[in-house]
Every structure is written in C-alpha cells, then in structure tokens.
GUFIPA-638199 format. One record per atom (N, C-alpha, C): residue in one letter; y, x, z. Coordinates in pm, whole numbers, plus 50000, padded with zeros to 5 digits. Atoms other than C-alpha are relative to their C-alpha. Example, Ala and Ser with C-alpha at 12.3 -4.5 7.8 and 13.67 -1.06 7.14 Angstrom:
BEGIN
A498815008950000;A495505123050780;A501205009050000;S498814991849994;S498945136750714;S501094992350073;
***
This chain:
BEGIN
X498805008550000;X500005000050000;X501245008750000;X498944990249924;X503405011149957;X500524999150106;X499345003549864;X504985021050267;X501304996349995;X498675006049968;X508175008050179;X499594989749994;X500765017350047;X506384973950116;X499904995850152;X500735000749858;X505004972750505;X500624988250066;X499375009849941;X507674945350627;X499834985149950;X499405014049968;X508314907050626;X501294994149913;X498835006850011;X510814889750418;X500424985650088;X499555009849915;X512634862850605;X498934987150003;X500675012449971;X510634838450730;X500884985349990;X499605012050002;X510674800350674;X500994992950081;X500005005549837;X511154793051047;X501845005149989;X498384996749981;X514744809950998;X500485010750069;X499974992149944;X516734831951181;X499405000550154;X500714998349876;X514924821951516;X498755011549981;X501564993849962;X511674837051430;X500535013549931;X499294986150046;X513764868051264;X500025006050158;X500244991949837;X514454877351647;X498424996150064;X501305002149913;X511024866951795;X499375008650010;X500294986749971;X509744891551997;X498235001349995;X501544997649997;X505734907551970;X499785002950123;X500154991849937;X503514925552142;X500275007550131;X499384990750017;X505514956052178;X501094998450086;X498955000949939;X508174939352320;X499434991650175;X500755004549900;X506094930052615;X499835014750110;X500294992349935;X506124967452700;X501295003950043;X498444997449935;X509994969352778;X499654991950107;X499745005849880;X509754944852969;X498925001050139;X500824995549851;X506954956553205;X500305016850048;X499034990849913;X509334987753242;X501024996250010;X499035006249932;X511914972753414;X501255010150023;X499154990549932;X515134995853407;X499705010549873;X500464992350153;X513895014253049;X501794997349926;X498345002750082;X517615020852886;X498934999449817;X500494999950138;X515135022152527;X498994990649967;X501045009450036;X512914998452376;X499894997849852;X500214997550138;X511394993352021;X501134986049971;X499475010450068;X512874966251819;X499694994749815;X499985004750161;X512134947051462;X500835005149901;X498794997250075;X514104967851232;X500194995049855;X499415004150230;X515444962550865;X499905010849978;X499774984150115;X514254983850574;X500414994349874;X500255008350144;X514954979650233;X499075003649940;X501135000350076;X512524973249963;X500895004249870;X499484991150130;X513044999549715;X499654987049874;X499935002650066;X511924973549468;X500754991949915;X498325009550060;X514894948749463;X500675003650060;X498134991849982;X517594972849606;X500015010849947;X499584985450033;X516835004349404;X499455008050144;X500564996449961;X515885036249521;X501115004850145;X499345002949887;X516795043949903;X501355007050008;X498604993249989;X518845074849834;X501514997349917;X498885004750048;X521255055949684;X500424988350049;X499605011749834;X521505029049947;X500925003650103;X499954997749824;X522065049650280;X502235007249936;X498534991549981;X526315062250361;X499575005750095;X499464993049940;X527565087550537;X500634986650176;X499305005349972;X528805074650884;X501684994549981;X498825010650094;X531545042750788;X501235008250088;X499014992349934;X533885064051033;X500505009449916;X499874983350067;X533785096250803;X500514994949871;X499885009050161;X534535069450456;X501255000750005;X498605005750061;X538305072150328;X500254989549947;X499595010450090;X539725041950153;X499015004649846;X500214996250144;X538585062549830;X498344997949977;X501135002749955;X535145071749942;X499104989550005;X500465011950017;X534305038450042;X499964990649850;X500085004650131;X535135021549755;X499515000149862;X500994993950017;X533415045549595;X498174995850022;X501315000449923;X530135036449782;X500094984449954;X499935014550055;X530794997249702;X499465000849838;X500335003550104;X530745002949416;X498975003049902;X501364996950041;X527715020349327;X499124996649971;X501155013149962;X525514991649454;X500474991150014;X500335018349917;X525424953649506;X499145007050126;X500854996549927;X523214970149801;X500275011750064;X499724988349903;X524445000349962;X500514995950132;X499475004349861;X525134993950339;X501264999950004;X498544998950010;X528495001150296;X500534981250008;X499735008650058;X528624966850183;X499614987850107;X500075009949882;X527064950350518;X501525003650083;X498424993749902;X530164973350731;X500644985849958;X499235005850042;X532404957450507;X500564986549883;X500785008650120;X531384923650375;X501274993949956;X498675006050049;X535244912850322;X500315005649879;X499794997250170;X535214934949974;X499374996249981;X500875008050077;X532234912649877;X500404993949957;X500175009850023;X531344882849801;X501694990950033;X498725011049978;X534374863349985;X499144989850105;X500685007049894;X531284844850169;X500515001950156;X499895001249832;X531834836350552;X498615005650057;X501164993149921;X528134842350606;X499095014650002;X500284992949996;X526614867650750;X499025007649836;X500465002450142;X525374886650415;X498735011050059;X501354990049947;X522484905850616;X499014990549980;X500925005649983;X520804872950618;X499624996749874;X499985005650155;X521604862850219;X498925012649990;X501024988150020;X519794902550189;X498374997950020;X501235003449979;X516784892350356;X499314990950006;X500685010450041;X516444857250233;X499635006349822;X499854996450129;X516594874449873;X498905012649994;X501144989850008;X514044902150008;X500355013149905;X499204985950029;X516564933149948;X499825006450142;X500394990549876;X515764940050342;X498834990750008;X500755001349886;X512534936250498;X499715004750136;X499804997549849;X511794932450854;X498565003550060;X500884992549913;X509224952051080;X499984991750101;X500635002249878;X507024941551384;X500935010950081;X499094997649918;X508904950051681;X499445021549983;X500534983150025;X509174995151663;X500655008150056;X499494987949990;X510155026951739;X500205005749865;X499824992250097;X511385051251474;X500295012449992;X499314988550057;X511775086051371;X500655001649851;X499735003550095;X513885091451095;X500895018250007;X500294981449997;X513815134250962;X501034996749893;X498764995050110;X517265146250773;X499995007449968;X499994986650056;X517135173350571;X501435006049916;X499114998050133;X520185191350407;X499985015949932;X500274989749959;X520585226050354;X499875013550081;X499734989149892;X521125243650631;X499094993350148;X501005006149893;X519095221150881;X499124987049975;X500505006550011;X516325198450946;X499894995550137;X499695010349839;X517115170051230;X499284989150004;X500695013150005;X515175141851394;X500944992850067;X498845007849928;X516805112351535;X498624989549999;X501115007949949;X514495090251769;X500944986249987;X499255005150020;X515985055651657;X499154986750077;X500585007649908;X515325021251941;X501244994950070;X499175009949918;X517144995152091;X500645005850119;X499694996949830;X519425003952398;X500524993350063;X499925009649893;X520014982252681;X501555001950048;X498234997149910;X523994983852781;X500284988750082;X499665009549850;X524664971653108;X501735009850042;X498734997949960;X528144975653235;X499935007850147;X500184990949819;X528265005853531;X498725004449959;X501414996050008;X524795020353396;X500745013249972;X499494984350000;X525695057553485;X499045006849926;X500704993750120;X522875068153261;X500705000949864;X499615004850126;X524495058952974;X501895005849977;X498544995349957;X528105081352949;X500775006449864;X499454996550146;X530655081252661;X500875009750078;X499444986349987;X532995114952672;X501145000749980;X498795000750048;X535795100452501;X500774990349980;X499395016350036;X538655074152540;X499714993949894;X499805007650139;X539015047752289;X501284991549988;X498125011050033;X541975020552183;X499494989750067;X500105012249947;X541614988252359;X499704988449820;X499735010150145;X542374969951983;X498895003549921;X501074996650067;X539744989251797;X498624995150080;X501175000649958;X537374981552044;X499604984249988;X500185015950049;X537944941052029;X499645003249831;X500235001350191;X537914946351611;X498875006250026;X501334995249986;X534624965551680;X499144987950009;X500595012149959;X533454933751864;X499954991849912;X499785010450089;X534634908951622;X498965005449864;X500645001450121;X533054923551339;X498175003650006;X501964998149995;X529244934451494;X499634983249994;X500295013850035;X529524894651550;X500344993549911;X499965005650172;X530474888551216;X499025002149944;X500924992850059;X528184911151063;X498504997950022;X501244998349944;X525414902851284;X498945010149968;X501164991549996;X523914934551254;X500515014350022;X499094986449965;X524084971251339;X499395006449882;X500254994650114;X524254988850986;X499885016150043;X500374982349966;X524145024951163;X499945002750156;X499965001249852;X523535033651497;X500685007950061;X499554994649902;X525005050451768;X499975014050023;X500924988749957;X524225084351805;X500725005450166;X500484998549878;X523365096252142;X499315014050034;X500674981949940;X522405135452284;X499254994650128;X500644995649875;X519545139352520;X499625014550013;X500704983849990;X518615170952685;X499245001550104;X501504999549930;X515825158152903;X498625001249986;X501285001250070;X512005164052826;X499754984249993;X500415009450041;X510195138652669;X498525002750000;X501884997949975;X506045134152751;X499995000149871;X500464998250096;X505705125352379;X500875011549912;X498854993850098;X507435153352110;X500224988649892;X499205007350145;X508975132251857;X500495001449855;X499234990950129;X510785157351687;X498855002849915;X501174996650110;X507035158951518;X499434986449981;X500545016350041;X506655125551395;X498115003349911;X500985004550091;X503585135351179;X498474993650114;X501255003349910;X500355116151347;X500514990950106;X499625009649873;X502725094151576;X500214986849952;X499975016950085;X503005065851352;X500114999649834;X499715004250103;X503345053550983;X501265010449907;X498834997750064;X505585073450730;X500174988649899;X499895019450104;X506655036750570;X501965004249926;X499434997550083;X509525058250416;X501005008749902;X499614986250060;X510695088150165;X500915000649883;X499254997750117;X513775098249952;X500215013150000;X499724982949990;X513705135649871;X501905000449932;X498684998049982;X517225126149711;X500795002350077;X499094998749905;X519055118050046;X499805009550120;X499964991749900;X516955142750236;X499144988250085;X500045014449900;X515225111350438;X498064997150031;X501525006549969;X511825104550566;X500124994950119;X500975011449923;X510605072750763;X498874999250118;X501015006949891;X507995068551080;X500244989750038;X499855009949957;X507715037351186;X498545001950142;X501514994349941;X505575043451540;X500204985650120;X500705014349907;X503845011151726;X498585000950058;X501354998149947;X501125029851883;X500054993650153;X499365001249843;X501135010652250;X500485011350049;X499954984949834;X500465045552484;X501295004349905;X498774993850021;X503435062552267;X501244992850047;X498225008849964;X506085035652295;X499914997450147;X499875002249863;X504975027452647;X500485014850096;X500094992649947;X505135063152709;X501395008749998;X498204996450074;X508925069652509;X500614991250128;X499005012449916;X509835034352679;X500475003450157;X499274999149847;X509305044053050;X500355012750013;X499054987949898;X510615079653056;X501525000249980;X498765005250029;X513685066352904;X500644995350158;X499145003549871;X514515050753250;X500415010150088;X499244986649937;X515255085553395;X500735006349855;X499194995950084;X516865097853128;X501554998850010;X498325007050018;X521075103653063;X499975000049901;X499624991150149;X522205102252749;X501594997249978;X498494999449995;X525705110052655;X500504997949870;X499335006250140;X527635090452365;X500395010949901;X499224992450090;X528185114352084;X500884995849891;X499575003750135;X529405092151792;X500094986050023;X500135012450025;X530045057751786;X500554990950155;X499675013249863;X532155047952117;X500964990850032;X499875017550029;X534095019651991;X498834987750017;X501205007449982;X530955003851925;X499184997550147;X500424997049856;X529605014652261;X500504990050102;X498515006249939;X532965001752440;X499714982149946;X500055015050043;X532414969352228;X498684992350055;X501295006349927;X528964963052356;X500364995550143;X499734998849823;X530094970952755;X500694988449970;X499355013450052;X532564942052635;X499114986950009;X500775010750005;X530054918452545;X499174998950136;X501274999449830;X527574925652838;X500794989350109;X499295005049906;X530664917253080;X500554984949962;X499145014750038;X531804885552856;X498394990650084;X501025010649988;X528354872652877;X499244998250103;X501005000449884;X526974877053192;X498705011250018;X501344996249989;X523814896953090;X500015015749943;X499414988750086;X523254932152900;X500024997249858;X500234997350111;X523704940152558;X498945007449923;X501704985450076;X521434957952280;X501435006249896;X499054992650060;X522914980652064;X499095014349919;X501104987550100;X520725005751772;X501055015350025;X499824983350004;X521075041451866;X499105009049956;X500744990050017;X519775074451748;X500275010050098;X499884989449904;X518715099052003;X500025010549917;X500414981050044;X519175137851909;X499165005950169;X500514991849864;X517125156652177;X500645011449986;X498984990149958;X519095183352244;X499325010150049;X500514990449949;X516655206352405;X499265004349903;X500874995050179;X514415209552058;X500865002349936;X498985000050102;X516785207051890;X501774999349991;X498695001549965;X520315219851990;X500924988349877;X499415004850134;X522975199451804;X501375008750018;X499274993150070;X525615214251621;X501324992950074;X499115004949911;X528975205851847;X501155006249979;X498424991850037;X532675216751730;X501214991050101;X498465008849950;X536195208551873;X500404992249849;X499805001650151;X538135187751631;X501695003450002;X498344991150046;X541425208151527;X500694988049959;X499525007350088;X544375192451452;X501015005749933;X499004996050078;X546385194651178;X501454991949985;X498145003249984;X550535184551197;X500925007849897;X498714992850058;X553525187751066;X500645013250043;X499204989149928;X555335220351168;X500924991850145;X499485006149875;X557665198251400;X499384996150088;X500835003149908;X555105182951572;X499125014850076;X500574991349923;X553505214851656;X500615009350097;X498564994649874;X556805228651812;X499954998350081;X500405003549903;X556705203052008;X499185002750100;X501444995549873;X553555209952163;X499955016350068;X499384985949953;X554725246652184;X500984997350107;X498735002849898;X557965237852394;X499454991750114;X500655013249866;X555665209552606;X498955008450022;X501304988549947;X553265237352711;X500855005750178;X499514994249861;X553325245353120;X500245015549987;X499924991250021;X552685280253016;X499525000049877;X500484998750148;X552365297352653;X500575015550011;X500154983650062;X551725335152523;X499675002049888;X499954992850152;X552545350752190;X498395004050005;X501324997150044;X549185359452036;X500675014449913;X499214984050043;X550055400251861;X499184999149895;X500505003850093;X547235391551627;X499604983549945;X499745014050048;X547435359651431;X498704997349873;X501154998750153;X544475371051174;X499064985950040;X501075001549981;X541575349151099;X499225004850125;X500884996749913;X539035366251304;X500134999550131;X499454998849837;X541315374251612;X500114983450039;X499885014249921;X541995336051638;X498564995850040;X501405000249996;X538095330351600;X500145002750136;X500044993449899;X538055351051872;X500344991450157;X499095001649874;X540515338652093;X499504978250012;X500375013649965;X539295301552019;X498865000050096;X501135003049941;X536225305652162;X500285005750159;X499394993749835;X538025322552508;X500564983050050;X498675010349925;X540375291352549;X498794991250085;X500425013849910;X539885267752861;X500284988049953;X499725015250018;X539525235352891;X501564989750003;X498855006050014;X543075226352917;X501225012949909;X499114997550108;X544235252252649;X499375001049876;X500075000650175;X544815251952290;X500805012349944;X499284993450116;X546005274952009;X501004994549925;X499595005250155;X548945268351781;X501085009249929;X499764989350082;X549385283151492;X500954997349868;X498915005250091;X552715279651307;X499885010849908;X499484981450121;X553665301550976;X500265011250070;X499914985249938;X555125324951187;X499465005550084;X501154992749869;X552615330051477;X499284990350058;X500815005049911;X550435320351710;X500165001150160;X499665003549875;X550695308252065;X498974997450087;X501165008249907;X547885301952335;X500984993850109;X499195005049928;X549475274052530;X498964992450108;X500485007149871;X548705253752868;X500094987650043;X499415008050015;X548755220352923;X500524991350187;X499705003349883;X550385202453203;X499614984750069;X501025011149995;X548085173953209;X500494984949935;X499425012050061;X548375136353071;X500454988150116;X500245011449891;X547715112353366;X500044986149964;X500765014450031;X546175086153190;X498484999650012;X501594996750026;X542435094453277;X499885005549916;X501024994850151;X541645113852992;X500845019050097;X500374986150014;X541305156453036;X499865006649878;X500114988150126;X541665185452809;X501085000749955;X499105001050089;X543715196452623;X500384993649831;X499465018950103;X543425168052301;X500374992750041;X499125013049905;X544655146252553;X501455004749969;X498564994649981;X547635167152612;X500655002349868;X499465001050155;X548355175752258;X500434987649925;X499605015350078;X547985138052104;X501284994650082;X498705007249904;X550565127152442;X500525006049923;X498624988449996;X553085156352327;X500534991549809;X499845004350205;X552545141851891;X500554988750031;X499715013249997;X552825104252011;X501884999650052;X498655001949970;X555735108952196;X501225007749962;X498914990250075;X557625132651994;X500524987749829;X499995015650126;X556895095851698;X499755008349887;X501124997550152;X554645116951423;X499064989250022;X500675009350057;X552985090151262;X498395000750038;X502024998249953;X548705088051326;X500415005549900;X500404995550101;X548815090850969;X500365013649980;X499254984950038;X550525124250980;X499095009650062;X500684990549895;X547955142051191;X498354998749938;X501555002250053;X544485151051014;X499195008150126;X500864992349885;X541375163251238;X498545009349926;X501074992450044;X539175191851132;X499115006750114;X501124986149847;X535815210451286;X500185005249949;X500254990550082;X535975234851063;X501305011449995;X499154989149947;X537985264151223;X501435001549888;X499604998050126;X538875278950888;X500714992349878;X499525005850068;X539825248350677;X500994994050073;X498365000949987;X542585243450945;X500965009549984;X498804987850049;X544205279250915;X499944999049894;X499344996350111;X544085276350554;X501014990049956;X498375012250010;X546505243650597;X501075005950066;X498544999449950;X548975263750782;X500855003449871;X499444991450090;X551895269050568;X500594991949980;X499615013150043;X552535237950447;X500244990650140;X500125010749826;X551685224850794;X499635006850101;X500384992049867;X550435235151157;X498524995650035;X501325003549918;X547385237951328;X499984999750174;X500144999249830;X546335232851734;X498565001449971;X502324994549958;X542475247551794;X499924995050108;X501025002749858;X540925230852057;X499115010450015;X500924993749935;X538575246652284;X498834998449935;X501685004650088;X535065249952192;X499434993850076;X500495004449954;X533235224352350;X498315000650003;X501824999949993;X529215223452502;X499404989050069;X500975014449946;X526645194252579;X500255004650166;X499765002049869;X526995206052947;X500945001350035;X498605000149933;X530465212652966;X500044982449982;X499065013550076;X531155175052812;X498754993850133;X500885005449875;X527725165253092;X500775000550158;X499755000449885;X529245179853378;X501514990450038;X498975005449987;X532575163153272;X499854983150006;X500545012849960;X531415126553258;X499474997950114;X500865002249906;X529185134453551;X500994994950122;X498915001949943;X532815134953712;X501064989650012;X499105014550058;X534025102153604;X501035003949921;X499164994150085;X536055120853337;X499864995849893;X500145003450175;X537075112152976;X500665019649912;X498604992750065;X538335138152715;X500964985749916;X499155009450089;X540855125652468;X499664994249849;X501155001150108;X539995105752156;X499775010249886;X500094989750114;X538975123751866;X499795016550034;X500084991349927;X537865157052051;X499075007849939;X501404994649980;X534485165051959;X499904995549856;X500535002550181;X532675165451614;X498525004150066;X501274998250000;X528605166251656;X499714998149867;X500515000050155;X526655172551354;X498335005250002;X499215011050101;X524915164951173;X499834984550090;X499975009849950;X525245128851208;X498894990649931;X501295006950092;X522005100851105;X501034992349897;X499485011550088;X522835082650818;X499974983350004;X500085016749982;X523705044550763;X499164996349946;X500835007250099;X521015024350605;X498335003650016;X501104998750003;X517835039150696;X499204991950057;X500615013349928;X516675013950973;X501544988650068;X498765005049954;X519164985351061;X499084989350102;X500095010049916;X519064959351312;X500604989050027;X499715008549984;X519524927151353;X500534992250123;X499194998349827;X521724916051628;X500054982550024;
***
C-alpha cells in the first residue's frame, strides 16, 4: 500500500467523528499530568494535492508579503493557503474541512510522529504530538514577550482556521526512555519527499507512545518558535475553563543540539545613536574588523550589545527596561520605540555577517549570543527576554502533519 494512502477521508458522520478519539487516546488519559499525547493528524494525499514537496512552507512567520504570495500561488494546496484562507476562496468556512471532504487531506488514527529534515548542512528530527496547555504549567516556558493584539489575532484566526497548519516548536534537553531521533523500526514511514528533504513515521505502537506519553510529564520544554500561538492557547485555556491542545514539534536538544543565534538588529544610523547615547556605560571598540567583532560578540553579557555605526564600534550597557522583559533586546527595542523609528524601519538578522555588511547605508546592534541553558535558567526565574531575541534553527516545516483543532 502506499504509505501516503494510510489515512481516512472525512467521514460521513461529519466533523464529530473527525475528532473522535481511539485507542491511543486512552493512553493519555491513564497518564494523568502527560504535557504530550498522540493525536489524529492530517496528511495529504499526494494523489489529489500533488507531490508533498511542493505543498509544505517555510514557517508563515519567516513569509514576506512577496514570498507568500509566491507560495499561494504555486498551489490550490500548499498550506500556505490554510494560514491564510482570506486570499482564497472568499468562503467563511473553514477550508481544512472543504480539503478533507474533497480528500486533498487525509486523517490518521489517533499518533505520534517523527518527521526527519534534511538540508545541507544538517539532518534534524522533530518528535511531533499534541500538547496540553494549562495556564501556570511551569513545565511548559516561553522565553520571550509578545504583543497583547497579535496574540488575540493569533486566537481569532486558529478559531477560524480550525486547525494548526504548523506547529510549535519546542527544545527539550531531558532523556527520553525511547530514542526517537531514530525513527527507523518505531513505527510506519507513511511519508517521503527527497525534494523538500522530508520523511514521515507515523508511530502507534502502545509500549512506545505509552512510554513517550508518561515521561513527558517530567519533562520542561522551553518555547522556541511560535509564542503568539502559545500565548493564544494560555488565552483560550483561561477563557474556557479547561486546557488547551496545541501541535508542537519537540527538538531534543541533548541528541541533537539545536542551532541557536541572537537576532541582530538592523536601523537607521539615527536610531542606533540613540541607543549609543541611552547606554549606562559604553567603550570605543580600537578594532571594528569583521573578526574582532566576531570576537567581541561572543564576550558580550547579557545586558550588552554592540553597535556598529560607519564610523566605529561601541560595546554598550544597558540600564534596564522595567517592563518584565531582560537583556539587552529589551533595552535596545525601548531606546528605537521611543526615539519613533518605525517597526518597519528595523530588520532582524542571525546571521552575524549579513548585518555588518548592511552597515553603511544603515547600523547594526549584535546581541549577545544566546544558550538553551542560559535562556533555561532565565525562565526558571520568572524572566522574559525581549521579543524577537532568539533565532533557533532549523525550524520544522508547515504542512507535513497538521491538526485539527
């Protein structure tokens, strides 16, 4: 059989029996306090959506206006197109369900998933399963403010959308009884695009999922990507009385370090003045090269930054924000906002190098280099940084398993 074939198109019965739980889902609930649990996911059927690697985006965060539109337009069927079903059709209804009355997604017995990325420089797993958000669950710890407004528009549109088109991603760096990161022999490969880099497990062995499910309840895991969404769930939990679910991908972190940058920003020259002159303390830098900044980025504390105008470089200090948030991206974005540079005027790079080669035209600020236990011990503290801080990489793609919410 093919293994992209393996699922369910929408049943008669409707969207009730679309959520109706198996099995499988009999083993969450006899671990009581499990932040993970399998769930019925959505695949598509390569045979009426085309082939996959031309389905899945990039996270919808990382999509420009151009990009996106781009990605629309490729497919009637690229996920892009659940995100953002207002360039469709014009329909009100959810179009996840038109998909899988039309049998462009099929749906899986309740599961676990691995789902292996390949590009060229690495090969990543991402353990992908329902997570339980309860409001005050100190297991569960995002790193970085968010907007109050983005986080309602988050809300509004997962309940539009009814569905989570990409998940969450999530760092652990606790053992796990089963390895994962070696899907072969733990379940089903039900699916392969050597285009996007992408292979499929689908694993519903009881002892594995019972054995993922309950060590999950000791487990932390710390929000890497996606904490609007996050924020929008804690939202719902507290509207409704009960918890939320919400599709995440774990990275394990101890197999498999992940790749973790600051995210630079780039400004106008004025704006970076600013942040020069709003520094508690600041020292000329004597070398301004490439390498020496390299250098000197990876020295800076947690509450300093680099900035690097045409004519030099500065390691500055910050004198804190006092809005809950820490670091110095906190302190920098206060010093931009209130100096009135535009959002739009301020781009954010990981990539050291492709912000010094914007000075000239413009300025750079280097954040610190950030690490899974510096950003651990800082949550552990009831601490935020500031938004936009951190870059993890790589990130899972949209479209490989979705969920129905």
């Amino acid at each position: 059989m093919d293994p992209a074939r393996t699922g369910a198109r929408a049943p008669a019965g409707g969207l009730q029996d679309l959520t109706a739980r198996d099995h499988l889902e009999d083993v969450a609930r006899q671990t009581g306090g499990a932040l993970l649990s399998p769930f019925p996911g959505l695949r598509y059927d390569p045979d009426v959506a085309g082939p996959l690697g031309r389905l899945l985006a990039p996270p919808h965060t990382e999509l420009d206006k151009a990009r996106r539109t781009a990605f629309l337009a490729s497919s009637p069927y690229v996920v892009t197109h659940l995100e953002r079903p207002e360039q469709g059709t014009g329909s009100t209804a959810p179009l996840v369900l038109d998909w899988l009355d039309r049998g462009v997604l099929v749906q899986d017995p309740s599961s676990l998933y691995v789902v292996r990325q390949r590009d060229a420089l690495s090969v990543r797993h991402f353990l992908l399963a329902r997570l339980t958000v309860t409001p005050g669950d100190a297991r569960v710890q995002p790193h970085e403010g968010v907007f109050d407004l983005a986080v309602t528009a988050r809300l509004q549109r997962l309940e539009a959308t009814r569905v989570d088109s990409e998940p969450v991603l999530v760092v652990d760096s606790d053992p796990w009884p089963v390895a994962w990161t070696q899907p072969e022999g733990l379940g089903d490969l039900v699916a392969r695009s050597q285009e996007a880099g992408v292979d499929v497990w689908r694993i519903r062995a009881p002892d594995v999922v019972a054995s993922l499910v309950e060590a999950s309840r000791t487990h932390r895991l710390l929000i890497a990507d996606g904490h609007h969404r996050y924020a929008a769930a804690v939202t719902a939990a507290r509207a409704q009385g009960r918890p939320a679910d919400l599709l995440v991908a774990v990275a394990d972190d101890s197999t498999e370090p992940v790749d973790l940058r600051a995210l630079h920003r780039v400004l106008p020259v004025p704006a970076a003045v600013a942040v020069l002159e709003g520094a508690q303390r600041r020292r000329a830098l004597a070398d301004a090269s490439a390498s020496a900044l390299h250098r000197a980025q990876k020295a800076l504390g947690a509450e300093q930054a680099i900035v690097v105008l045409p004519t030099g470089a500065h390691v500055v200090e910050s004198a804190g924000v006092g809005d809950g948030t820490t670091g110095a991206g906190a302190w920098v974005d206060a010093l931009v906002r209130a100096g009135g540079t535009p959002a739009e005027a301020v781009r954010y790079q990981a990539d050291l190098d492709a912000a010094l080669d914007a000075v000239g035209g413009a300025a750079a600020v280097l954040l610190p280099h950030p690490t899974v236990p510096g950003l651990t011990r800082l949550v552990q503290g009831s601490r935020l940084m500031g938004r936009k801080t951190t870059s993890f990489r790589p990130k899972p793609l949209a479209g490989t398993v979705l969920r129905l919410r």
